[in-house]
N, C-alpha and C positions, 0 to 999 in steps of 0.2 A: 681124254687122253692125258691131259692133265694131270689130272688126278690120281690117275694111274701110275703115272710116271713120279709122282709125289710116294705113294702109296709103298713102291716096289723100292724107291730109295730110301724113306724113310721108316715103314715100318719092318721091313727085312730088317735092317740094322738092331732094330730094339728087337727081334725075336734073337738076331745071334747075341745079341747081348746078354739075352736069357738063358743062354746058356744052351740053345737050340733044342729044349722043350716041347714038345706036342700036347702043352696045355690050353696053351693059347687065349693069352692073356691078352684083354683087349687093348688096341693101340692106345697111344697117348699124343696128343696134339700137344707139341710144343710152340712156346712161341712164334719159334719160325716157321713153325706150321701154317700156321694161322694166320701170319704174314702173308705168308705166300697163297695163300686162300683167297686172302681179302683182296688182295692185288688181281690175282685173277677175276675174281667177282667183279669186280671196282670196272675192269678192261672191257669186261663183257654187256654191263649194263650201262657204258657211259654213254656210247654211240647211241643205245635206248632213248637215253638220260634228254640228250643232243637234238634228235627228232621229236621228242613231247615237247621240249620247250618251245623249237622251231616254229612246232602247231600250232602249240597253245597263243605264241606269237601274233601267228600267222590271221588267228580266230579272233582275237583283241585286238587288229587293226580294222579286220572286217567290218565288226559292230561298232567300233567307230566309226566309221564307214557312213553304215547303215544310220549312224545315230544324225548326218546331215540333213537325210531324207525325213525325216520325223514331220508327221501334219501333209506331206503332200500325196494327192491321187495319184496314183501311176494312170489311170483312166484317163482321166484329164488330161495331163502331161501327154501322154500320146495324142490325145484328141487334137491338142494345139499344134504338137509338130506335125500331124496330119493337114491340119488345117493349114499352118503355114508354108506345106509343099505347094497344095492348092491358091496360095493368096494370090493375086495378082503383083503386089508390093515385091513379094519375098521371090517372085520369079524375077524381076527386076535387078531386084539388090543381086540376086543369083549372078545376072548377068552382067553387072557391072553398072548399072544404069541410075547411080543414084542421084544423077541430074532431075532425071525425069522421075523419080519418087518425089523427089524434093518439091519439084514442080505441082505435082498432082495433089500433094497434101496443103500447097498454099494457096492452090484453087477450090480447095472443097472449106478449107477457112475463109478465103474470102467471099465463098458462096453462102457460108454461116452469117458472115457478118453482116454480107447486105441484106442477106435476108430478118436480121434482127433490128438493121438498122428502117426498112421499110414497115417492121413492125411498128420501130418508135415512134416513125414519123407519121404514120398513121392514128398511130393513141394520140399523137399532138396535135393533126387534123381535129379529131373528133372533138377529143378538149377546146378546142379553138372554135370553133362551129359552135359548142354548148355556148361558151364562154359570150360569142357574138350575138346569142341569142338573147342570151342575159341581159346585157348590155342595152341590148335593142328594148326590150322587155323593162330596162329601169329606165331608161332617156324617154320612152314614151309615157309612161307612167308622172316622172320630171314634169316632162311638158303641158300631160294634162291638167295635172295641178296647177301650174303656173298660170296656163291658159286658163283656167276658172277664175284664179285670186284676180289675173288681169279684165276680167269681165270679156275676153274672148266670146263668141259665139261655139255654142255645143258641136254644130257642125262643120267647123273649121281647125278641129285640134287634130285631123289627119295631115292635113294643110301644114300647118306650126308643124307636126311631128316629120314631116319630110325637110320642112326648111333647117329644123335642127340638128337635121344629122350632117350637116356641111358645118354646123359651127364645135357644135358641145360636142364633147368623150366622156364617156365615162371613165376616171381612174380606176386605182387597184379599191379604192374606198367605197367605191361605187356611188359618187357622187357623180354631177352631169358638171362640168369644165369647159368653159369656151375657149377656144383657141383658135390660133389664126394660121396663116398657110405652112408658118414657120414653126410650128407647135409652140409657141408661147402663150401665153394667158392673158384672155384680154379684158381691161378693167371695165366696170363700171363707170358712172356718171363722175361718182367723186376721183375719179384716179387710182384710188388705193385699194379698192378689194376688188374680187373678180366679177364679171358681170355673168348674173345669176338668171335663172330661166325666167324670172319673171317678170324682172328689168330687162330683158331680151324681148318678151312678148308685148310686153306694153309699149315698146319701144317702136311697134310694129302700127301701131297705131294711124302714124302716121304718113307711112310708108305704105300699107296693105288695109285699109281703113274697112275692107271689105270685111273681114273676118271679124272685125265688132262690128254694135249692133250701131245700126243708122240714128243720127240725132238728126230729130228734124230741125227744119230750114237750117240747115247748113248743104258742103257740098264733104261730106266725112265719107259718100259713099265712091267719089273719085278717087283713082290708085293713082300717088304721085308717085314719083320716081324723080328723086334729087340727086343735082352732081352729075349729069349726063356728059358734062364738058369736061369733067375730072378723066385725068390717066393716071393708073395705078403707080406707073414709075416712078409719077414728078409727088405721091402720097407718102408722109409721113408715116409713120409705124402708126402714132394715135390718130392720127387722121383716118388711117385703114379702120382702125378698131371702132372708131368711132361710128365711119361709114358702114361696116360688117352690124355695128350695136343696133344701127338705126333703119336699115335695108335690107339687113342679110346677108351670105355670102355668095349667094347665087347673084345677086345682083351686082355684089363687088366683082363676079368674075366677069360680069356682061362690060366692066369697062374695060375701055382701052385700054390696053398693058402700056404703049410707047404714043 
């Protein structure tokens, strides 16, 4: 309609201008012809113009969008929020209950923990068990030696081997250490070094005459037992040690404490 109405104002005029001819000479687009054209054009296709951008908009926000999800399963992702309708946890938290979530997840840690911790203590049993064997296994080993260098009798170093496990330890060295009730170290003859398994054994001599061999005409095969009127109380620390060097410790425990 436009155009039409463009058409009948403007090109009527250039025919009467011609002199009202029936040659019919083709119109001419004047500037304001053309103006007027483009304006209407312009009118027509902006609201076009207006909606493509809108889209195009609309379509570049989407794929941004989409571009957060990038690397995750949709599978998955449902799986979980399926899964976590089902949890027991997530019915909880649903209902307000995160006392008791709180509760449930610090008893299934501390049911982790003892149970790692009874692991440990178990590997430290066993260790220790080896450990005591060992032990057991060098101090007899100690003793049999000693009991030989000391001229001991062969079937009395089970004997020795029981009485020394009330004196000697083995360190981390795995040497054999005498020590007394107080875990101190107890010397030898001369005072200054420790007394050793075989200054212990020989020592026994006198005490246990039984476990060497009989010298004749003597009486070497009678077990004395000295100090019987001794109490432990009114003993010196080297008095102990000495007594423990020369007796044993079984025999020191047989006196009187007071």
């Amino acid at each position: 309609m436009l155009f039409m109405n463009i058409e009948r104002k403007y090109y009527s005029q250039a025919d009467d201008g011609a002199g009202g001819g029936s040659g019919g000479t083709a119109p001419v687009i004047t500037p304001e012809i053309q103006a007027i054209i483009d304006k209407a054009v312009g009118e027509q296709v902006a609201g076009l113009k207006a909606k493509r951008d809108e889209l195009l908009g609309k379509l570049k926000e989407q794929n941004d969008n989409l571009k957060r999800f990038d690397g995750i399963d949709p599978d998955a992702v449902r799986g979980i929020l399926k899964r976590f309708e089902n949890d027991e946890e997530a019915k909880l938290i649903a209902d307000g209950k995160i006392d008791e979530v709180i509760n449930k997840r610090t008893e299934r840690l501390r049911n982790d923990v003892d149970k790692q911790l009874k692991e440990a203590n178990s590997r430290v049993e066993r260790a220790e068990a080896f450990a005591n064997k060992f032990r057991q296994r060098v101090l007899g080993d100690e003793v049999r030696s000693a009991a030989g260098k000391a001229g001991a009798l062969a079937s009395a170093q089970e004997d020795l081997i029981l009485r020394a496990k009330g004196i000697f330890q083995i360190n981390d060295e795995g040497q054999a250490v005498a020590v007394d009730d107080d875990g101190n170290p107890i010397m030898g003859k001369d005072g200054r070094t420790p007394l050793s398994p075989v200054e212990w054994v020989e020592s026994l001599k006198e005490s246990a005459p039984h476990l060497f061999p009989a010298a004749s005409g003597t009486d070497a095969g009678k077990h004395k037992q000295g100090g019987a009127h001794l109490k432990r109380s009114q003993m010196s620390a080297s008095e102990k040690a000495d007594y423990i060097r020369r007796y044993g410790r079984d025999t020191f425990l047989k006196l009187p404490k007071e």
